[in-house]
C-alpha positions in Angstrom: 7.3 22.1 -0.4 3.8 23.4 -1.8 5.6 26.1 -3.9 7.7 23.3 -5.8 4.8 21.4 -6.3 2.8 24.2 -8.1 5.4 24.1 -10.1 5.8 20.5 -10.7 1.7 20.0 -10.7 1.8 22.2 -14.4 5.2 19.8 -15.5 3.3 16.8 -14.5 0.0 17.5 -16.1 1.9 18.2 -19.3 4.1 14.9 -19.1 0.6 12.9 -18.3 -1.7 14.4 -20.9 1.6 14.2 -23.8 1.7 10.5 -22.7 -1.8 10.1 -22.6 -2.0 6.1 -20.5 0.4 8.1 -17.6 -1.9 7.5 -14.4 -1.2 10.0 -11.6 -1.7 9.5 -7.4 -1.3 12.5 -5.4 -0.9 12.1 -1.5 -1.5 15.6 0.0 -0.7 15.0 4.1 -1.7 17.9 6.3 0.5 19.8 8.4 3.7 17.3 7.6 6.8 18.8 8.0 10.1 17.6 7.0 10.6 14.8 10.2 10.5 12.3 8.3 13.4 10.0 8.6 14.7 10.5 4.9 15.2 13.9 5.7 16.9 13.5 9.2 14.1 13.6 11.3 13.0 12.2 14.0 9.5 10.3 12.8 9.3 6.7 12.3 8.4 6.7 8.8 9.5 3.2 6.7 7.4 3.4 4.5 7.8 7.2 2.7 11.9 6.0 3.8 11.6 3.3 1.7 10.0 5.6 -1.7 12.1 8.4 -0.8 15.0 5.7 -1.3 13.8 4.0 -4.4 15.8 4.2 -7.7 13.7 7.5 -10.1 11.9 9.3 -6.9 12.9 12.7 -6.3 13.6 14.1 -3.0 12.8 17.6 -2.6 15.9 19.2 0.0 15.3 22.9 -0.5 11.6 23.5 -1.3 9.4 26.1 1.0 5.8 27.0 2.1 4.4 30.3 0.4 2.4 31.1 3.7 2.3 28.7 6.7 -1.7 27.8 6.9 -3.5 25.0 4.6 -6.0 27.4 2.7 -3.5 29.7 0.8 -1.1 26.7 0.0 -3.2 24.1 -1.4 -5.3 26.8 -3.6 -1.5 27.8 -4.1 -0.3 24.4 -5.6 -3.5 23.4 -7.3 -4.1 26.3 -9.0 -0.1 27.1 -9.9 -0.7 30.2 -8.9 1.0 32.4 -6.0 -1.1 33.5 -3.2 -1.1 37.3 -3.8 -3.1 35.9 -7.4 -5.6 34.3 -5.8 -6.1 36.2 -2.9 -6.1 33.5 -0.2 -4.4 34.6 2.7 -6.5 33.4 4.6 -8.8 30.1 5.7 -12.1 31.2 4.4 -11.5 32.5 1.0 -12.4 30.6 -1.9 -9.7 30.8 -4.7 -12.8 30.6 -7.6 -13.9 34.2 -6.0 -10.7 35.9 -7.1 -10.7 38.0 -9.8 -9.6 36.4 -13.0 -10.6 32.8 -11.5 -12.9 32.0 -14.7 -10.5 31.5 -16.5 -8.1 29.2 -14.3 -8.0 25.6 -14.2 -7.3 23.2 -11.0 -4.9 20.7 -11.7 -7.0 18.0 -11.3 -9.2 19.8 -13.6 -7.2 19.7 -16.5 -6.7 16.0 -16.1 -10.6 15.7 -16.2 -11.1 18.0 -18.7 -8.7 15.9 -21.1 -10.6 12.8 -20.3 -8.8 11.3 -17.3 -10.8 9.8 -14.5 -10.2 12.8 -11.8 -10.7 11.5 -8.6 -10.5 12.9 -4.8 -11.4 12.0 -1.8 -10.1 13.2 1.9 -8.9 16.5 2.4 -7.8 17.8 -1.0 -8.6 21.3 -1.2 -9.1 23.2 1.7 -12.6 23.0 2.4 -14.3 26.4 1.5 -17.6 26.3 0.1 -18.2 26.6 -3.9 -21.8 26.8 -5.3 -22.8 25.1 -1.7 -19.8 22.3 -1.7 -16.3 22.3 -0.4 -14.5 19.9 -2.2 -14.2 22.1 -5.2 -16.8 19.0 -7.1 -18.9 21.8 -8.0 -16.0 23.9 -9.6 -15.3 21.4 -11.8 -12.3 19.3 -11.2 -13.1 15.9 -10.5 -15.3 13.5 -11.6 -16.1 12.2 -8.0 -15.2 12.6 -4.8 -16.0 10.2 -2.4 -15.7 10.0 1.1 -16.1 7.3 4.1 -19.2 6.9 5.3 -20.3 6.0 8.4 -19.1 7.5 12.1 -15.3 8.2 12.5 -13.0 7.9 16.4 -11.6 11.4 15.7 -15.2 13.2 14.7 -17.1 11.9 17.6 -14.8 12.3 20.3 -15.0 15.7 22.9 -11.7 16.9 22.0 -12.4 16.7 18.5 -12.5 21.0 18.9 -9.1 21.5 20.7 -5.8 21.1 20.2 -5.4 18.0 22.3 -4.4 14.3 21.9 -5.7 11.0 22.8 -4.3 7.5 22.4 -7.3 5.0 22.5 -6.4 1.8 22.9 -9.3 -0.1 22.0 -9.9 1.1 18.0 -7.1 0.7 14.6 -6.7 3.1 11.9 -10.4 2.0 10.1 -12.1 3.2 12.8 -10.9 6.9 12.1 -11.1 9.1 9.0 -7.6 8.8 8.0 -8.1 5.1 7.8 -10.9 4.8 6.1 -10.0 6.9 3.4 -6.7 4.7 3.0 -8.7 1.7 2.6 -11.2 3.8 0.0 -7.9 4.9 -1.8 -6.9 1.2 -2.0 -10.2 0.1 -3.6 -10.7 2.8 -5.8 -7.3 1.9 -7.5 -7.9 -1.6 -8.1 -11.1 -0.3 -9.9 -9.6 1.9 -11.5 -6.8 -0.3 -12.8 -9.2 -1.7 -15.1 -10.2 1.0 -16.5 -9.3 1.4 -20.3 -9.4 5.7 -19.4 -6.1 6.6 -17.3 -7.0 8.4 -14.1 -5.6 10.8 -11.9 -6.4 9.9 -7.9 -5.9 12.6 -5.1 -5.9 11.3 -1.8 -5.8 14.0 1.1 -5.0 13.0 4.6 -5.8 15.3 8.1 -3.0 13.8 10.1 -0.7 14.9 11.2 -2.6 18.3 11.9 -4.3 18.3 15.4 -5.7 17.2 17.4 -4.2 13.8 17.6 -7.3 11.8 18.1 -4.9 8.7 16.7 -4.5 4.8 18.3 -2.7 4.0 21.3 0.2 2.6 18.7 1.3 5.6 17.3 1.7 7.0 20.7 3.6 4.4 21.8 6.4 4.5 19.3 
């Protein structure tokens, strides 16, 4: 999917900035693969099902990974570029290290750059460290990125490290990370709603990449 959207992140840039009020939200998942239910799969998903479904969405049936780990594909589809141009092959690399990289723009950079609100928060890029950050704020292409603050389920607990799961019965999605940036992303469009600048939001999620430090529910379905 991540080599149709660097295609798409160039179109849609050019669509926003030539209408100029066009606000963007971007939902990067980690790890999701094609189970949802509007492509046949097996996942309980109503809610993508019911977007997917909706009169004007596209639905992407024939779209590919460039190489099958986060790093390369996200500098991949933000940048517009292929990995073998900005040398990330692997998950340490920084894409602004490559040769040439001065003179490339993020996409969420040139939305910022031509005076949109750039916001991200969650895991957006890849996090590789950039002038001693790892959200890319330093590199230039958003305006803030916030985060939730405050402990998270899934950081604190001892399989955080391993590739195991755990259903805890006792905590909802705003104990976790995934949650709370949800909730964040919520708030952060109302605000920005009345805003008289038109902004482009990036919201990155973890799950569902391991482990699957989740609540009890989604184990039960």
């Amino acid at each position: 999917m991540r080599v149709v959207l660097a295609l798409l992140s160039l179109q849609l840039a050019q669509l926003a900035l030539a209408k100029k009020q066009l606000n963007v939200l971007l939902i990067v998942s980690d790890d999701l693969r094609t189970e949802l239910g509007c492509y046949g799969g097996d996942a309980i998903t109503p809610n993508l099902d019911a977007l997917a479904n909706r009169s004007g969405t596209t639905l992407f049936e024939r779209s590919y990974v460039q190489q099958a780990i986060c790093c390369p594909t996200r500098s991949s589809f933000l940048t517009g570029r292929r990995p073998d141009t900005t040398r990330v092959w692997d998950l340490h690399t920084q894409w602004r290290d490559a040769p040439g990289a001065a003179h490339w723009k993020s996409f969420p950079q040139v939305f910022r750059e031509a005076g949109y609100v750039s916001t991200g928060m969650g895991k957006v890029f890849h996090p590789v460290s950039y002038k001693g950050q790892s959200n890319d704020l330093a590199g230039g292409s958003w305006s803030a990125y916030p985060q939730p603050v405050g402990p998270n389920e899934d950081s604190l607990h001892p399989l955080r490290k391993t590739n195991c799961g755990f259903k805890d019965a006792n905590n909802t999605d705003a104990d976790y990370f995934d949650g709370k940036t949800a909730l964040m992303a919520a708030a952060v469009l109302r605000n920005q709603t009345a805003r008289s600048a038109p902004f482009f939001l990036a919201v990155g999620f973890h799950r569902p990449h391991l482990p699957w430090v989740v609540p009890a529910k989604y184990f039960d379905l």
